[in-house]
N, C-alpha and C positions, 0 to 999 in steps of 0.2 A: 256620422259623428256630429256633423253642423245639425241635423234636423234631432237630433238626442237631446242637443246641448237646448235648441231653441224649445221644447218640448217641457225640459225639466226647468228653464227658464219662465215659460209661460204657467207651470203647475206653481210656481214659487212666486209671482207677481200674485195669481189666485189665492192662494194663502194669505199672501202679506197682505189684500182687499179683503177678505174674509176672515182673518181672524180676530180684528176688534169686535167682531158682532157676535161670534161666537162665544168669544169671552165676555161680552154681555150679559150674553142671552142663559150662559150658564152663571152667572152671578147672581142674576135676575132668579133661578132656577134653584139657588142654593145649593148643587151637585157639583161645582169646579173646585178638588181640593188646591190646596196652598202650593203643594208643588208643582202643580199640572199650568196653573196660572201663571206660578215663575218660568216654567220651561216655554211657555206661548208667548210673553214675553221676551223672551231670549231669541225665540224664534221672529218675532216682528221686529227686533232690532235689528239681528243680522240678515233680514230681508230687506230692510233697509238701507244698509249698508249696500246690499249686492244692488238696489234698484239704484243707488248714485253711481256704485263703479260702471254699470252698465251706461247710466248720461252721460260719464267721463269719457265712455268710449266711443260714445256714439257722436260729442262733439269732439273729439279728436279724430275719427273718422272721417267726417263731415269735411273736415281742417285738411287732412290730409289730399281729399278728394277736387277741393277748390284747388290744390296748389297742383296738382297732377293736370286738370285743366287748365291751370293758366299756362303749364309747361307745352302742350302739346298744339295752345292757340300760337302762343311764340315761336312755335317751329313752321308751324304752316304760316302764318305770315315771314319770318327766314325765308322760307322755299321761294315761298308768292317773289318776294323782292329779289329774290338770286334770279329768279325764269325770266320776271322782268327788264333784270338789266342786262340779262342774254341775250333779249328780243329785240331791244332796243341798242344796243352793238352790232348783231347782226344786219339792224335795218341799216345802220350809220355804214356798216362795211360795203351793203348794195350799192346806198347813194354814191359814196366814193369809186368805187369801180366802176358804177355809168359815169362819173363825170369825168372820169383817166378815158373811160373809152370815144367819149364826145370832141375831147380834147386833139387837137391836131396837132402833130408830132413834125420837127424842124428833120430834112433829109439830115441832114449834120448830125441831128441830135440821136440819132438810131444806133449807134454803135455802142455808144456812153451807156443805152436806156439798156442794149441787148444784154452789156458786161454788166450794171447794174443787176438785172435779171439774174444772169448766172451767176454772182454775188448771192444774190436773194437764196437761190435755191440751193446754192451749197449749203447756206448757213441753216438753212432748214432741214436738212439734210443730216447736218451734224447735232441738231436739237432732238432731235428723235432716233437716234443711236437709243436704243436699249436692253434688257438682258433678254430678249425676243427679239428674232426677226420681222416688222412690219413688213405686210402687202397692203396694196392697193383696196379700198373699199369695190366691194361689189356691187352691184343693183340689189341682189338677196340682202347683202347687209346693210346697204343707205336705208332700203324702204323695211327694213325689221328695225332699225332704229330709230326712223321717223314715226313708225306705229308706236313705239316703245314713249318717244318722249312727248307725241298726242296727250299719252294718258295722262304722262303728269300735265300736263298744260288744262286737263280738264281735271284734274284734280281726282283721279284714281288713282290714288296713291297704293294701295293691296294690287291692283292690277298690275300697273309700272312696275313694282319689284319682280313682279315673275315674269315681266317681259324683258328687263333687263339681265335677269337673272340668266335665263336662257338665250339672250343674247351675247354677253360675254362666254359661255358655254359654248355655243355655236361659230360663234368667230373671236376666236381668242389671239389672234395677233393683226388684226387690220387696224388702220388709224385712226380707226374712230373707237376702238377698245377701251383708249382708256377714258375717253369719255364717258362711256357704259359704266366702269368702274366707277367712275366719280358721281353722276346720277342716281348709281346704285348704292352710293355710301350717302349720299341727299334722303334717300326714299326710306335707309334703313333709321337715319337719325328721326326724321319725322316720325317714324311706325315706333319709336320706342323700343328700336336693338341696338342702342349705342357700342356695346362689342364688335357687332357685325359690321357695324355704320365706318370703325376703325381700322378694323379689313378691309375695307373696300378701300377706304382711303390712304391705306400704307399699298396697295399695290400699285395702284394711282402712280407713287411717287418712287415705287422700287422699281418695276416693270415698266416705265413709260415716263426714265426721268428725261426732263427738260420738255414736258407736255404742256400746255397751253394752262392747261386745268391743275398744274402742280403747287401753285400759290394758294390757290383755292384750298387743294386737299391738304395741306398742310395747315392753313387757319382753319379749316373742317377737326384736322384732328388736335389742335389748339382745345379748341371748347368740347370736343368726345372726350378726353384726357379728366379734364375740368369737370365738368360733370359726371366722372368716373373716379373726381377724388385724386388725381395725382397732375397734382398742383405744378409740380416743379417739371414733369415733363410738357403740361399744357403751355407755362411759361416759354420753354425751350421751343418748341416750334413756334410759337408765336413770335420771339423776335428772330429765329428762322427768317420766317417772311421779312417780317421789317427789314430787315441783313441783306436778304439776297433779291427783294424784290424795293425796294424803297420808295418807288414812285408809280409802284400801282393803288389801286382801292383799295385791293384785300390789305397791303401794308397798313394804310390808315383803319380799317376794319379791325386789324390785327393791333395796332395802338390802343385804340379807343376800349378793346375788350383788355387788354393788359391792365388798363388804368382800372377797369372797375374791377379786377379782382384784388379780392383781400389779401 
């Protein structure tokens, strides 16, 4: 169909270059009757016409194509900054644990530190209640997830999605799941499946609510929504976060993208 169309295209640029010469040259000739000359006429105008609707298309294509790149540079620098401020939390969470563990602890103070502790860990305990059973990570799934998020970190993004993909497949109730899910709704927004990118991110917060990554996938699917055209559900999760998170990043994140929509 495309190679017809560009085909009967190129025969009809040919013409429209070729037929003031011909209608020349048979003037010059005395053989072009009256009507043969108006019909060639008729024909270089509407050859005309179709060579502008064809510019029109081709800079509206053009137009189209610039703004489809600035969309996909804008996601990869998103990611870029989301990995970054991971990396640098995490590094902040090391330094803080060797400096707790450098720290010389009063005999008195052990009892207070222990009920603390077990404070700690109930409370974590009842954060990751969800409509699954979690187990414990494995060695099989730390080291398939740390392969998995290599990739994004080198920027293979088509790779990361199938290792993610098949990661949440593979261990679909350990505590690093919804991680996987959240990654994997990161990698689909980048690739351009915003649908898919919203699945990932609704199980995020169905299947593994009260998860670390919950404020996130909820301002995730803030701007999937937004970008999907349904404005007043993007609105709703968005002050979501603000609501129920108020004094994290993503809330300010989730501000600051509130304000610039229309």
């Amino acid at each position: 169909m495309i190679v017809n169309k560009l085909i009967s295209r190129s025969f009809a640029v040919g013409l429209f270059l070729t037929a003031p010469l011909a209608m020349a040259a048979n003037q010059q000739a005395g053989t072009l009757p009256a009507h043969a000359a108006a019909e060639l006429l008729s024909q270089l105008d509407s050859l005309q016409s179709e060579v502008r609707d064809l510019r029109g298309q081709l800079e509206q294509q053009g137009h189209e194509l610039s703004q489809m790149k600035a969309q996909q540079r804008d996601r990869y620098i998103d990611l870029d900054k989301r990995i970054s401020l991971l990396m640098s939390a995490s590094a902040a969470r090391q330094n803080s644990q060797v400096s707790q563990a450098n720290t010389s602890v009063a005999p008195a103070a052990i009892p207070a530190t222990l009920d603390a502790k077990k404070e700690s860990l109930d409370s974590i305990s009842s954060v990751q209640l969800a409509p699954i059973a979690l187990t414990p990570v494995s060695p099989q799934a730390r080291s398939a997830y740390d392969d998995a998020y290599s990739l994004i970190r080198s920027k293979q993004f088509e790779t990361a999605e199938v290792a993610f993909t098949e990661f949440v497949k593979d261990y679909p109730d350990n505590t690093l799941t919804g991680n996987g899910y959240y990654w994997l709704g990161e990698l689909k927004l980048v690739l351009g499946k915003p649908k898919e990118a919203a699945q990932a991110f609704t199980t995020v917060i169905k299947k593994f609510p009260g998860h670390s990554k919950e404020p996130d996938a909820l301002y995730k699917l803030g701007i999937v929504n937004d970008q999907l055209g349904n404005a007043s559900a993007s609105k709703s999760y968005l002050q979501d976060v603000i609501s129920r998170f108020p004094e994290s990043n993503t809330a300010k994140l989730a501000t600051s993208y509130l304000s610039s929509m229309k």
